[in-house]
N, C-alpha and C positions, 0 to 999 in steps of 0.2 A: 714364737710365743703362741704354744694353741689355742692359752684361755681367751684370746682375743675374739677368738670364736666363739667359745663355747660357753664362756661365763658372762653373764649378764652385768652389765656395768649398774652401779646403785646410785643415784642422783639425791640427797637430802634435800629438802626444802622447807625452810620455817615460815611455820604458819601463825597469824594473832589471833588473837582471841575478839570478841565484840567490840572491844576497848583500845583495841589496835597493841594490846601487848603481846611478847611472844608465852606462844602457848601450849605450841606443838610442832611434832619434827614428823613430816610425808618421808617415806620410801618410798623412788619412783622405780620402776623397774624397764631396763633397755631391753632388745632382744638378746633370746642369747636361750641354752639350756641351765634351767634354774637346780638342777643339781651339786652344780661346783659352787653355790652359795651356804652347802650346808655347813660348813665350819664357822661362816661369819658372825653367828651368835655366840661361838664360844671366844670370840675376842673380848676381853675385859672393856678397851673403851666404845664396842658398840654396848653391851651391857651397861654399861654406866649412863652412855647417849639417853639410853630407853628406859634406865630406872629417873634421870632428872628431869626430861620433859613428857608428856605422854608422843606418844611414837606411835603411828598410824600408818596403813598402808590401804590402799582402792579393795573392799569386794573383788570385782572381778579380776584385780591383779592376783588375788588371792585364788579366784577360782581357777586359777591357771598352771599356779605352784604346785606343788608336789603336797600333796595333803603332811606326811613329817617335818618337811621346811617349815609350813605354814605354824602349826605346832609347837616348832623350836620357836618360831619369830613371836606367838603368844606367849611361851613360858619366859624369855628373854623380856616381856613386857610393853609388844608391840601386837596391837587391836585393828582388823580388820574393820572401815568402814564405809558407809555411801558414798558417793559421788555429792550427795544432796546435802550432804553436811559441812561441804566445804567450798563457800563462793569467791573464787576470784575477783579482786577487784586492783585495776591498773591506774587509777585516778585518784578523784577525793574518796575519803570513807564513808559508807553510809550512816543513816543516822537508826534506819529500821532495817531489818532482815526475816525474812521467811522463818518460821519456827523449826525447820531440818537444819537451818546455818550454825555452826559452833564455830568454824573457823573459816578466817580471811587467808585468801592466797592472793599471789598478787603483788604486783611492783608500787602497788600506792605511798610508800613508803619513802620512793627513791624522786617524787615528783617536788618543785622548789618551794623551801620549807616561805612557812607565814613571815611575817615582816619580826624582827626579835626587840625584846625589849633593849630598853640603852643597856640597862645592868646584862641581860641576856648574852648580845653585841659586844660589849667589853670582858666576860668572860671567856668566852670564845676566842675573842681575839686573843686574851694573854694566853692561853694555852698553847695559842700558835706561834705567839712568839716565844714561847717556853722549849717550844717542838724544834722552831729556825736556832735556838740558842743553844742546843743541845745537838743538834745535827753538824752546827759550824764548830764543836768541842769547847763552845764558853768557857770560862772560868767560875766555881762553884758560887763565887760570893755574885756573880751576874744574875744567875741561875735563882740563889737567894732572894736577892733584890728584887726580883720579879713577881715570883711565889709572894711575895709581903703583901703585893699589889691585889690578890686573891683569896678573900677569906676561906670560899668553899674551899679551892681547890689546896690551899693550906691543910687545911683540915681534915681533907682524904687522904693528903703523903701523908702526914704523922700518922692517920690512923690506918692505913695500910704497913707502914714502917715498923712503928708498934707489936702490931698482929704478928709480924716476923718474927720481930727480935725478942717474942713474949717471953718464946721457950728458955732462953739465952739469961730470962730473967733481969732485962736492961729495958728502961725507959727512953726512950726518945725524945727532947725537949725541945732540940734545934730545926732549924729547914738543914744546917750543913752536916749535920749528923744524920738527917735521914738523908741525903742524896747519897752522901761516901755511901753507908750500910745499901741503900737500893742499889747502886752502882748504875752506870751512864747505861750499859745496854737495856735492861730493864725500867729506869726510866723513864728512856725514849720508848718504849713500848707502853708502858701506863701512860706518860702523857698524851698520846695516839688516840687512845682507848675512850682518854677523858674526854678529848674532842666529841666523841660520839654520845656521849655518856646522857644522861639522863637534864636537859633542861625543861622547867616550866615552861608552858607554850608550846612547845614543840613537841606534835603527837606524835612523829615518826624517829623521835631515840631509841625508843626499845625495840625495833626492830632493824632499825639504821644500826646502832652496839652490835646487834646478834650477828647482823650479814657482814658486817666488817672484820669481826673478830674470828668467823667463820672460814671467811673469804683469803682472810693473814695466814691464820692457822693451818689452812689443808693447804696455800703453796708455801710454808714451810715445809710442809710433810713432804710435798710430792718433791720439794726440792731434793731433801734428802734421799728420796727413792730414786732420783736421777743419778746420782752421784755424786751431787755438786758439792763443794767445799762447805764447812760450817759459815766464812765468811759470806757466800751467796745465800745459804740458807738464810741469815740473817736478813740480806737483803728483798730476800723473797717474800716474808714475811713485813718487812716495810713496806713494800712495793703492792701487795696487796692492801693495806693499811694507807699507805697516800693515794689510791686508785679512786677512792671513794671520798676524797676532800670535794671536789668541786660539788657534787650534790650535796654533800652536809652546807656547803657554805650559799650555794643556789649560787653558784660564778663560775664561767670556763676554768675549768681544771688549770691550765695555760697559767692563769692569773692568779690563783693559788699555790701554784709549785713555782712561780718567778724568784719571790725571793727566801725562797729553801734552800740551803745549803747541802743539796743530795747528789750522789752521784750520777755518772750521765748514766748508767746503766739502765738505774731508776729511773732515772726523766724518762730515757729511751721508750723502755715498759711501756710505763703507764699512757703518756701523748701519742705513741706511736707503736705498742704492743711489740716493741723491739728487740731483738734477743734471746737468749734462753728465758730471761725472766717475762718478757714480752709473752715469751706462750705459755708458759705455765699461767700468763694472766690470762690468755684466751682459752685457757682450759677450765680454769676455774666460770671462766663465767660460762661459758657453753655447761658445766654442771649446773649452776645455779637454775638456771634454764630447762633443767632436765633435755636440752638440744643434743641427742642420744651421738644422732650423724656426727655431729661439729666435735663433740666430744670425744669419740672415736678416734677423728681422723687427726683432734689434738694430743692424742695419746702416740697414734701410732710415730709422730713427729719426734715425740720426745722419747720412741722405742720404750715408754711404760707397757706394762701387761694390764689387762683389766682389773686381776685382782688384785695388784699391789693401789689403783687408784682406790678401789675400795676400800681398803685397810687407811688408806692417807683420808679420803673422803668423812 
């Protein structure tokens, strides 16, 4: 694989905005010769990445590209900018910032969330037993009975279910009619999702949503660039999605995946990075990281080439 050389690996990282919401997507750039990156703008979903959030990359990463890359990466809708417009922050958020700061970088996000309200608390929890119910194959009317227990989260199946079936010209009325129409795989992926999803109190959802669904979605990908069966990809894509329970809930991971009903693959992963899916989990985070080395030498494991991580990335 030469590009392992010669093409630079791309590192995404979501950045918030003042308010800790996400707001923006950094390009970090590894070594490498940055002319094997000139195609990557004509990929449709980096183009779509860079028309939905603003898409940034470092000045002087810039002064280093190929003055036409840099050009493709402007018309594609990604802005060179300072250093000084983007402060790191690994703790609490602040409450003031320098007038060059536009965006937060920074693991502040992933520190243990504020104490929740009871109503907060009991949401949460049913989603998770929504998640153990659905993972152990329940039966729909269990499933049902639960959802009844959640007005929000009611209220987002129907109207995501809805949304679907608009085209189809069919109403949805029931919980048992939207789970058959969603089907158990998707489902369990939305209900994942809602875990992370947006509570009152808790200022780290919208970026805890972003890095999770980020995190699922590219070791799907890279699952599939391995080879691996659509079953494992499946799993990959949970596996990355359960990875990040114990910080959403501020409890050892251990005590959150006990009573889940997943396989040990997954266990293995996640508590002990084990497996094939074990390292596409140490790959993903070594990306998150922009950790160029670690990244690398989690590719060269999984015999990926650097541009196919790009393309999954």
């Amino acid at each position: 694989m030469n590009d392992v050389i010669s093409v630079p690996l791309i590192a995404l990282r979501l950045l918030a905005n003042r308010k800790g919401k996400l707001s923006a997507v950094r390009l970090d750039l590894g070594p490498g010769n940055a002319e094997g990156l000139t195609g990557l703008t004509e990929q449709e979903d980096f183009r779509t990445l860079a028309g939905r959030f603003p898409c940034i990359f470092h000045l002087d990463d810039g002064a280093a590209l190929p003055p036409p890359l840099v050009e493709s990466w402007k018309e594609a809708g990604c802005q060179p900018v300072s250093r000084a417009s983007i402060e790191r922050i690994d703790h609490l958020l602040k409450t003031e910032y320098g007038h060059e700061v536009e965006w937060i970088d920074g693991n502040w996000y992933l520190m243990p969330p504020a104490k929740l309200t009871g109503g907060q608390a009991a949401s949460r929890a049913v989603a998770l037993q929504l998640v153990q119910l659905v993972a152990a194959d329940a039966d729909n009317r269990e499933i049902e009975a639960v959802f009844r227990r959640d007005p929000t989260l009611s209220y987002h199946l129907l109207r995501l279910v809805n949304s679907l079936g608009a085209g189809a010209g069919r109403r949805i009325t029931s919980f048992s009619q939207a789970i058959v129409i969603l089907g158990r795989l998707q489902l369990r992926r939305w209900l994942n999702l809602m875990l992370f999803a947006a509570r009152d109190g808790d200022h780290r959802s919208s970026m805890l949503l972003a890095r999770v669904a980020a995190r699922a979605r590219t070791m799907e990908l890279l699952a599939r660039a391995s080879g691996l069966d659509n079953a494992l990809q499946e799993q990959a894509f949970m596996t990355g999605m359960f990875s990040m329970l114990g910080t959403l809930f501020g409890m050892p991971i251990e005590e959150v995946l006990r009573p889940l009903a997943i396989g040990e693959a997954m266990r293995g992963a996640v508590l002990m990075r084990a497996g094939e899916l074990g390292q596409l989990l140490q790959l993903v985070e070594a990306a998150e990281e922009s950790d160029f080395a670690a990244l690398d030498a989690a590719l060269a494991k999984l015999r990926l080439a650097h541009a196919e991580f790009n393309l999954a990335a």
